[in-house]
N, C-alpha and C positions, 0 to 999 in steps of 0.2 A: 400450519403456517398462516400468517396473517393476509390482509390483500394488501395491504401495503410491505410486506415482505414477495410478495407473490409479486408483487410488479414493479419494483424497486428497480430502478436503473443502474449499473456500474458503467465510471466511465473507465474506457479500453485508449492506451498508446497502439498506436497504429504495429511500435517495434519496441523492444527492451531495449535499443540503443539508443530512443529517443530521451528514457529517463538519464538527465545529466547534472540533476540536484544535488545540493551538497552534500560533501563525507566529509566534513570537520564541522566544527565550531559549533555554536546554538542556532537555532529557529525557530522563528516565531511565525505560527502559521496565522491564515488570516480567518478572520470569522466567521466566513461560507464556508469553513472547512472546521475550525476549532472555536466551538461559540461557547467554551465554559470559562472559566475564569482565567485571567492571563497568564500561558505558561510557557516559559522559554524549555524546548527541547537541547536536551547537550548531546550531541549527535560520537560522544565520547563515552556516553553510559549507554549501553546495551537494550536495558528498560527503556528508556526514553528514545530510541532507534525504533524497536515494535510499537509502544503506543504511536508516534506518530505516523509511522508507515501504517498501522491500523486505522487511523482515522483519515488518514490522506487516500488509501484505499475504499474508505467509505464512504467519504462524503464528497469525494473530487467532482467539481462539476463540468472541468472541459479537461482536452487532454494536456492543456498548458497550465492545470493545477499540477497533474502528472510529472512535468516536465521539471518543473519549479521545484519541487520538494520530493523527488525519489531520485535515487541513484539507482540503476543498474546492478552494478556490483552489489553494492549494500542490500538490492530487494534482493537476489539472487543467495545472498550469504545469510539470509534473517527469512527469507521465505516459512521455510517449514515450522516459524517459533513462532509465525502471527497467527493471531485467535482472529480470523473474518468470518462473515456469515455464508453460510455451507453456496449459496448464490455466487458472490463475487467469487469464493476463491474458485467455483467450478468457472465462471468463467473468466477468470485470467487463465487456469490451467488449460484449457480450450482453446485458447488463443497461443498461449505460452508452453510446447509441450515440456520443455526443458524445466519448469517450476515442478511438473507432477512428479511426484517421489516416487522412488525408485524401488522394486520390490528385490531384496534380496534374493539369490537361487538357493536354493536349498542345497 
Protein backbone atom coordinates (compact mmCIF):
# COMPACT_ATOMS: atom_id res chain seq x y z
CA UNK A 1 0.00 0.00 0.00
CA UNK A 2 1.16 3.32 -0.70
CA UNK A 3 1.57 6.31 1.96
CA UNK A 4 -0.76 8.16 0.32
CA UNK A 5 -3.23 5.21 0.39
CA UNK A 6 -2.01 4.47 3.99
CA UNK A 7 -3.26 8.02 5.13
CA UNK A 8 -5.89 8.90 2.87
CA UNK A 9 -8.84 10.33 4.48
CA UNK A 10 -12.71 9.27 3.95
CA UNK A 11 -15.20 11.65 4.70
CA UNK A 12 -18.06 9.80 7.14
CA UNK A 13 -22.03 11.29 7.40
CA UNK A 14 -22.43 11.39 10.90
CA UNK A 15 -26.01 8.82 9.80
CA UNK A 16 -27.26 7.18 6.53
CA UNK A 17 -30.35 9.31 6.91
CA UNK A 18 -28.35 12.34 6.50
CA UNK A 19 -27.74 11.30 2.74
CA UNK A 20 -30.96 12.94 0.96
CA UNK A 21 -29.28 13.42 -2.58
CA UNK A 22 -30.98 12.83 -5.50
CA UNK A 23 -32.87 9.50 -7.05
CA UNK A 24 -33.80 10.87 -10.48
CA UNK A 25 -32.69 12.99 -13.16
CA UNK A 26 -28.90 13.92 -14.10
CA UNK A 27 -25.94 15.29 -12.13
CA UNK A 28 -23.32 17.03 -12.48
CA UNK A 29 -21.02 16.85 -9.72
CA UNK A 30 -18.56 19.60 -9.07
CA UNK A 31 -14.80 19.55 -9.64
CA UNK A 32 -13.44 18.89 -5.98
CA UNK A 33 -15.22 15.77 -6.53
CA UNK A 34 -15.25 15.09 -10.44
CA UNK A 35 -12.18 16.91 -12.18
CA UNK A 36 -12.06 14.82 -15.59
CA UNK A 37 -13.98 15.87 -18.32
CA UNK A 38 -17.65 17.09 -18.20
CA UNK A 39 -19.95 14.42 -17.33
CA UNK A 40 -23.66 14.57 -16.59
CA UNK A 41 -24.46 11.33 -14.45
CA UNK A 42 -28.35 9.81 -15.42
CA UNK A 43 -29.07 8.73 -12.02
CA UNK A 44 -31.71 6.30 -14.44
CA UNK A 45 -28.63 4.08 -15.70
CA UNK A 46 -27.38 1.88 -13.26
CA UNK A 47 -23.55 2.36 -14.45
CA UNK A 48 -23.67 5.99 -13.96
CA UNK A 49 -25.44 5.49 -10.25
CA UNK A 50 -21.94 3.26 -9.15
CA UNK A 51 -19.39 5.56 -11.03
CA UNK A 52 -20.61 8.53 -9.28
CA UNK A 53 -21.54 7.01 -5.84
CA UNK A 54 -17.74 5.72 -6.51
CA UNK A 55 -16.26 8.82 -6.83
CA UNK A 56 -18.57 10.76 -4.53
CA UNK A 57 -17.37 8.15 -1.96
CA UNK A 58 -13.89 9.02 -2.83
CA UNK A 59 -13.12 12.22 -3.11
CA UNK A 60 -15.93 13.85 -0.77
CA UNK A 61 -14.33 16.48 1.03
CA UNK A 62 -17.00 17.42 3.86
CA UNK A 63 -20.10 15.73 4.87
CA UNK A 64 -22.23 18.18 2.84
CA UNK A 65 -20.50 16.84 -0.35
CA UNK A 66 -22.25 13.41 1.21
CA UNK A 67 -25.33 15.09 1.75
CA UNK A 68 -25.69 16.80 -1.76
CA UNK A 69 -25.03 13.86 -4.02
CA UNK A 70 -25.88 10.39 -2.09
CA UNK A 71 -29.09 9.08 -1.41
CA UNK A 72 -29.65 6.68 1.37
CA UNK A 73 -31.77 4.35 -0.44
CA UNK A 74 -29.75 4.34 -3.55
CA UNK A 75 -26.28 3.83 -1.42
CA UNK A 76 -27.92 1.02 0.42
CA UNK A 77 -29.56 -0.71 -2.84
CA UNK A 78 -25.88 -0.26 -5.03
CA UNK A 79 -23.63 -0.81 -2.04
CA UNK A 80 -22.41 -4.20 -2.68
CA UNK A 81 -21.86 -3.36 -6.74
CA UNK A 82 -19.23 -0.34 -5.85
CA UNK A 83 -15.51 -0.94 -6.62
CA UNK A 84 -13.98 1.49 -3.43
CA UNK A 85 -10.64 1.20 -2.01
CA UNK A 86 -10.52 -1.75 0.51
CA UNK A 87 -9.95 1.81 3.13
CA UNK A 88 -13.08 3.59 2.64
CA UNK A 89 -15.30 0.80 2.08
CA UNK A 90 -13.95 -0.80 5.74
CA UNK A 91 -14.76 2.18 7.01
CA UNK A 92 -18.12 3.17 5.99
CA UNK A 93 -18.92 -0.56 7.02
CA UNK A 94 -17.53 0.46 10.56
CA UNK A 95 -19.45 3.12 10.85
CA UNK A 96 -22.54 1.61 8.85
CA UNK A 97 -22.99 -2.12 10.23
CA UNK A 98 -25.97 -2.61 7.96
CA UNK A 99 -23.81 -1.89 4.53
CA UNK A 100 -21.39 -5.26 5.62
CA UNK A 101 -22.80 -8.23 3.60
CA UNK A 102 -24.39 -10.71 5.01
CA UNK A 103 -22.92 -14.28 5.16
CA UNK A 104 -25.29 -16.85 4.23
CA UNK A 105 -25.84 -20.12 6.76
CA UNK A 106 -25.10 -22.96 5.49
Amino acid sequence: MSRYAAARFYTLPESLDDLVGPTSGTVILPRHIDWGPHYEYDLADEADVLLMYERVIREAQSPDDLRAYLNADLLRRHWMHLFLPVRACTAWQTRFPELTPRVAAA
